[in-house]
Every structure is written in C-alpha cells, then in structure tokens.
C-alpha positions as CSV (number, residue, x, y, z in Angstrom):
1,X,0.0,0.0,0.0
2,X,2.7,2.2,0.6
3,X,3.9,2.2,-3.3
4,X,0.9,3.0,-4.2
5,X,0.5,5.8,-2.0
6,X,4.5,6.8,-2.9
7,X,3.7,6.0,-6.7
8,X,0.1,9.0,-6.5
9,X,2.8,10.9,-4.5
10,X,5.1,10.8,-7.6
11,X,2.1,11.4,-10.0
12,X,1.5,14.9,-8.4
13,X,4.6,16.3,-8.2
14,X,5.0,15.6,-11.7
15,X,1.4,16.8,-12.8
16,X,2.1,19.8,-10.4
17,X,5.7,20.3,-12.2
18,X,4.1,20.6,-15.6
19,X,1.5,22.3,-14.8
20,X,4.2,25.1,-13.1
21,X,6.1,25.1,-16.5
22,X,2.8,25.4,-18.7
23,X,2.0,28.9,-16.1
24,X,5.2,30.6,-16.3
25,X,5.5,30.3,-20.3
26,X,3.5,32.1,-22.9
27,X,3.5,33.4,-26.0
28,X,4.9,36.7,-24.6
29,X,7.5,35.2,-22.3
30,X,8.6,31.9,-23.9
31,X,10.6,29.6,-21.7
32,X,13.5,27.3,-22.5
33,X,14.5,24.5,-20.7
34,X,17.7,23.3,-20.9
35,X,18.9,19.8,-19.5
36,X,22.6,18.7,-19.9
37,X,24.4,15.3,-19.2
38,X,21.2,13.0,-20.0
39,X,23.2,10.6,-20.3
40,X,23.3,10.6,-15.9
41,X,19.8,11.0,-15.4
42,X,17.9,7.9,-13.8
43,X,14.8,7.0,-15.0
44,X,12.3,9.0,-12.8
45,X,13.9,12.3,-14.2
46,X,13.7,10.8,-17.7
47,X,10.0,10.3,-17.1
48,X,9.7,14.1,-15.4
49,X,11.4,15.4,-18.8
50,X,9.3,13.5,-21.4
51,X,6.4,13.9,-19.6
52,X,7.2,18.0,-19.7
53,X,7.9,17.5,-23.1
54,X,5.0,15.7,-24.4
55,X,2.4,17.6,-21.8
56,X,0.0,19.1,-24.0
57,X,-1.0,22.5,-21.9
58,X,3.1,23.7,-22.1
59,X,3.0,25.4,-25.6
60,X,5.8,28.0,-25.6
61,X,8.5,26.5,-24.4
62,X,11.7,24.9,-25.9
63,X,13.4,22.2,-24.1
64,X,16.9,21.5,-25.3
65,X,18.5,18.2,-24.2
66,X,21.9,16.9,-24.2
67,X,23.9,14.4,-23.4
68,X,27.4,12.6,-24.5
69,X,27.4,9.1,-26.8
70,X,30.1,6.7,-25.6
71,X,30.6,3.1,-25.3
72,X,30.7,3.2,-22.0
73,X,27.6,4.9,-21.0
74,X,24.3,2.9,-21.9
75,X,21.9,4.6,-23.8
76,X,19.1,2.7,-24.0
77,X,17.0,4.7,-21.5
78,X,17.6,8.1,-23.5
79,X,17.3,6.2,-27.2
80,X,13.7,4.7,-25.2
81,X,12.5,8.2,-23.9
82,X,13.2,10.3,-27.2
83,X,11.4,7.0,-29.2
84,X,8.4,8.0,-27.0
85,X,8.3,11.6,-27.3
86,X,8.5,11.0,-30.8
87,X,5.8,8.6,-30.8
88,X,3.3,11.3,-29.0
89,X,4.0,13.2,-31.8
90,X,6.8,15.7,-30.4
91,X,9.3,16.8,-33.2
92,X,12.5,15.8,-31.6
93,X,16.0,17.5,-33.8
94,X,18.9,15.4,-33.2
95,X,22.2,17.8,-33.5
96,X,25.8,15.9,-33.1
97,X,28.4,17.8,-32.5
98,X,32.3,16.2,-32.8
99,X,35.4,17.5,-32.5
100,X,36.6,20.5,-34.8
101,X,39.4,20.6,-37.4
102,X,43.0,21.9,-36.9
103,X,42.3,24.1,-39.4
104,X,39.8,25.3,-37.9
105,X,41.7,26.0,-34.7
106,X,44.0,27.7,-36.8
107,X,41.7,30.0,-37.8
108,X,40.5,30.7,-34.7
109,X,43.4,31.1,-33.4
110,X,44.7,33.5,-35.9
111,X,41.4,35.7,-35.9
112,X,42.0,36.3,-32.1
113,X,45.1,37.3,-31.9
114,X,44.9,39.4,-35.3
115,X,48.5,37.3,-36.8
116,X,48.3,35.4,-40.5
117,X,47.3,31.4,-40.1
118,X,51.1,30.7,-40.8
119,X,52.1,32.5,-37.5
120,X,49.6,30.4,-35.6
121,X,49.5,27.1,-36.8
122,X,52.1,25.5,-34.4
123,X,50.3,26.8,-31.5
124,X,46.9,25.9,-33.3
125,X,48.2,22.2,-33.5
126,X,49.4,21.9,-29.4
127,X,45.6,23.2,-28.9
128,X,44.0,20.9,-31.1
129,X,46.3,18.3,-30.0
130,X,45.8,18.7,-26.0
131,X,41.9,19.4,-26.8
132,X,41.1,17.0,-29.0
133,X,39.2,19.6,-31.1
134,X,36.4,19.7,-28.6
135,X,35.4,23.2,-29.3
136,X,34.7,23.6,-24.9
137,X,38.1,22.9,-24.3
138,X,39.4,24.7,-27.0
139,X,37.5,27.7,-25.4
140,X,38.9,27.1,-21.9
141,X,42.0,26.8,-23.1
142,X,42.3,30.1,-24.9
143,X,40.9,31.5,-22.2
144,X,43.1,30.3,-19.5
145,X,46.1,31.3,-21.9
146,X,45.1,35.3,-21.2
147,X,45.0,34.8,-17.9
C-alpha cells in the first residue's frame, strides 16, 4: 500500500511540475528548458522530462537536451525516452556535435590574436592536439592562456 500511495505521491509532483512550467510560459515570455548530461539521469527524471515535453498544456516552451554518446555509458534509457516523445507526436532534432578541425583552430586562433594562419599554426596544433578539437576545451583553453 505504501507504493501506491508513494507512486500517486510521484504522480502529483510531476502533474504539479508541468503544470508550473505550462504557467510561467507564454506566448509573450517563452521559456527554455535546458537539460545537460542525460546521459546521468535515472529513470524517474527521464519520465519528469518527457512527460514536460510531451504535456499538451506547455506550448511555448523549448526544451533542449543533451547528453554525450560513448561506449561506456548505456543509452538505452535516453534512445527509449526520445522514441516515445516522438511517438506522442513531439518533433524531436537530433544535433551531433564532434570535434573540430586543426584548421579550424588555426583560424581561430589567428582571428583572435589578429596574426596570418602561418604564424599560428604550431600553437593551433598543441591546442588541437591537448583538446582534441572539442570546441569547450578549446575555449577554456584560450581563455586560461590570457590569464
């Protein structure tokens, strides 16, 4: 008796969650929601998030998701919740984003510090090299340079 009274317990906070999102958004004020790392949550914040997502009464709001694709973080629950807010009918845009080029570091690089790409392009490579193009670390590591 006690799940069933912790499960109608659940129900509400989620109905009363949704229902908070749905008053605080409107066509004047349009809300976005952004959750990062999915690829952490546990399975009763997957079913808060699709149930947000898929809630009919929450119409302007945009709800961004993201999380990380490796082998050794399973993705079944994430592939399973975006399969069923697809299957309510939710539009659901799948973006990856990989590691950038040298030469695009390079030209970063040599935009910021206002010198030709042939200047920067050893310096462009370390960066690449000890960022692995991620286009974060690259960021952070620029940054912690003019520090």
């Amino acid at each position: 008796d006690g799940a069933v009274g912790s499960s109608a317990s659940e129900h509400r906070w989620k109905y009363l969650l949704c229902k908070l999102v749905a008053a605080v958004s409107s066509k004047n004020e349009p809300l976005a929601i952004f959750f990062d790392d999915l690829q952490w949550a546990d399975e009763t914040s997957l079913e808060v998030i699709s149930m947000m997502i898929t809630e009919p009464d929450i119409k302007y709001c945009l709800f961004l998701c993201t999380h990380r694709i490796e082998d050794k973080i399973p993705q079944h629950r994430m592939k399973r919740m975006f399969q069923t807010i697809q299957e309510q009918g939710v539009s659901v845009m799948s973006i990856k984003i990989g590691a950038i080029a040298k030469d695009t570091v390079n030209t970063m690089l040599s935009e910021t510090l206002c010198l030709p790409p042939s200047l920067c392009s050893p310096l462009s490579s370390t960066i690449h090299n000890r960022t692995g193009g991620i286009i974060l670390f690259v960021m952070n590591f620029l940054r912690s340079l003019n520090e």
